[in-house]
C-alpha positions in Angstrom: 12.6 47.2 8.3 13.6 44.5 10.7 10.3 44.6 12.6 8.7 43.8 9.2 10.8 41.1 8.5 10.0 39.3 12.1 6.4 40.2 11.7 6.5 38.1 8.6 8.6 35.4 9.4 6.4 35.4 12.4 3.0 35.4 9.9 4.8 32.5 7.9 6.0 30.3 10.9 2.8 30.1 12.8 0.9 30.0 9.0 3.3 27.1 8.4 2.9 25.4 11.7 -1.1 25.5 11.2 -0.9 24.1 7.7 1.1 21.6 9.3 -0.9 20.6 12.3 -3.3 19.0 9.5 -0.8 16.3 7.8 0.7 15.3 11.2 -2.5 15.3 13.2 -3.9 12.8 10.3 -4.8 8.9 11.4 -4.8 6.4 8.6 -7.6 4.7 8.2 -8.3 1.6 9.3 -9.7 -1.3 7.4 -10.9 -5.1 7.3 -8.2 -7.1 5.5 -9.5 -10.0 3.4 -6.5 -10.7 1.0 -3.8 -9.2 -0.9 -2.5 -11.5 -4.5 0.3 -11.1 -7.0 -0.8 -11.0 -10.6 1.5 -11.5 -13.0 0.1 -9.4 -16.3 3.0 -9.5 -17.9 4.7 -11.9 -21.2 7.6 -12.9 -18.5 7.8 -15.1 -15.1 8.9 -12.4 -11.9 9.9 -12.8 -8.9 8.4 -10.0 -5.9 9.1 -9.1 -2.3 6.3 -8.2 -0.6 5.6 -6.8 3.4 2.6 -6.5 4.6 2.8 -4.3 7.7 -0.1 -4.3 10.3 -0.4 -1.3 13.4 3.6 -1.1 13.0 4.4 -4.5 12.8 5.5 -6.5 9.9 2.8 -9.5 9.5 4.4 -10.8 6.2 7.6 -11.1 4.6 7.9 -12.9 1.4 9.4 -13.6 -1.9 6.9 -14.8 -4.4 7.5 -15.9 -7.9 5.0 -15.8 -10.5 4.8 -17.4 -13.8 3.8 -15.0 -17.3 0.5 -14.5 -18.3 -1.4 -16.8 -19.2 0.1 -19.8 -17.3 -3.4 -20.6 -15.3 -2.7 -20.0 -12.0 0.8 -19.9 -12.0 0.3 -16.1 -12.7 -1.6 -16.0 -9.4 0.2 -16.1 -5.8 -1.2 -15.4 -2.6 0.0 -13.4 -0.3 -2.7 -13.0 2.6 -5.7 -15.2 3.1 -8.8 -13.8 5.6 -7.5 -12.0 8.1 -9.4 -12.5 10.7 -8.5 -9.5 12.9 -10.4 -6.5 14.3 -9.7 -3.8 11.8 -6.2 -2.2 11.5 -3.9 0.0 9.8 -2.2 -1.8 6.9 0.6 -0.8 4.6 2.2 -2.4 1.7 5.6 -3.0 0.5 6.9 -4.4 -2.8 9.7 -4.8 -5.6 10.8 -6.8 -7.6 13.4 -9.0 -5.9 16.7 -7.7 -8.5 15.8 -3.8 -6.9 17.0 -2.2 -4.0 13.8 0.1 -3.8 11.3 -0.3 -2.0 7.3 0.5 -3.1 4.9 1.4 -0.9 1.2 1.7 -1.0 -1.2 2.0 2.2 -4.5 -0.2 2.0 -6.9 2.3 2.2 -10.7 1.4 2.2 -12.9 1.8 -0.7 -16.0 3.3 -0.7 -17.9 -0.3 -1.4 -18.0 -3.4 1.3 -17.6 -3.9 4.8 -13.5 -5.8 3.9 -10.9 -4.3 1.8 -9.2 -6.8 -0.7 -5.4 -6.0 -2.6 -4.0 -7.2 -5.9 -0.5 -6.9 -6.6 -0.2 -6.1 -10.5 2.5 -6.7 -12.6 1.6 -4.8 -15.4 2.2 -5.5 -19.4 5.0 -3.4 -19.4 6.7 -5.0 -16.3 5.8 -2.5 -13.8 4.2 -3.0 -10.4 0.8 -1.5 -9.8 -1.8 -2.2 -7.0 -5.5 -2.6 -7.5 -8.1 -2.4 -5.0 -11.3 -3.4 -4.0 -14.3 -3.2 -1.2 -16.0 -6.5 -0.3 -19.6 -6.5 1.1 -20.0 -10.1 2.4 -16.8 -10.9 4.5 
């Protein structure tokens, strides 16, 4: 009885570790960063944090505020401009300035375009959403 139940907590660890080796052995991808913007989509002005970490490194930390919908491009904020950097792991982080919890969403590449570009939704509802999209002439 005993040696069956080390031969398969033996079977499970090792079948664990293996299944395992997968998720941490995993690199993210990198991509070529042209820009990230806030859209506001929604019937009220917000106001965002937003981090954009490159390799590790925080490259930008700001608050933006956005107008409603519909305000020309007061609605529209930039956040990062051509990045003119050797490709790079990039993650995102967002919330809306009043929340203490963080958002985030890795910039992974698309299947279109040589540069990977980032938009910052706020949706209709009020939500926070991010939309993406590959570039072929950067």
């Amino acid at each position: 009885m005993h040696r069956r139940r080390f031969l398969a907590g033996a079977l499970c660890g090792s079948t664990g570790f293996l299944s395992g080796c997968n998720v941490f052995g995993e690199s993210k991808p990198k991509v070529n960063l042209e820009y990230i913007v806030v859209r506001n989509l929604d019937d009220e002005p917000h106001t965002v944090d937003i981090e954009v970490v490159r390799e590790g490194e925080t490259m930008v930390s700001e608050t933006l505020s956005v107008e409603r919908v519909g305000t020309s491009d007061d609605s529209l904020a930039l956040v990062v401009d051509d990045v003119d950097l050797e490709p790079a792991v990039y993650e995102l982080r967002m919330k809306f300035v009043d929340e203490e919890e963080w958002e985030d969403a890795p910039l992974e590449p698309v299947d279109r375009g040589d540069c990977f570009a980032s938009e910052i939704r706020i949706t209709e509802s009020g939500g926070l959403s991010v939309w993406r999209a590959g570039i072929s002439d950067c």
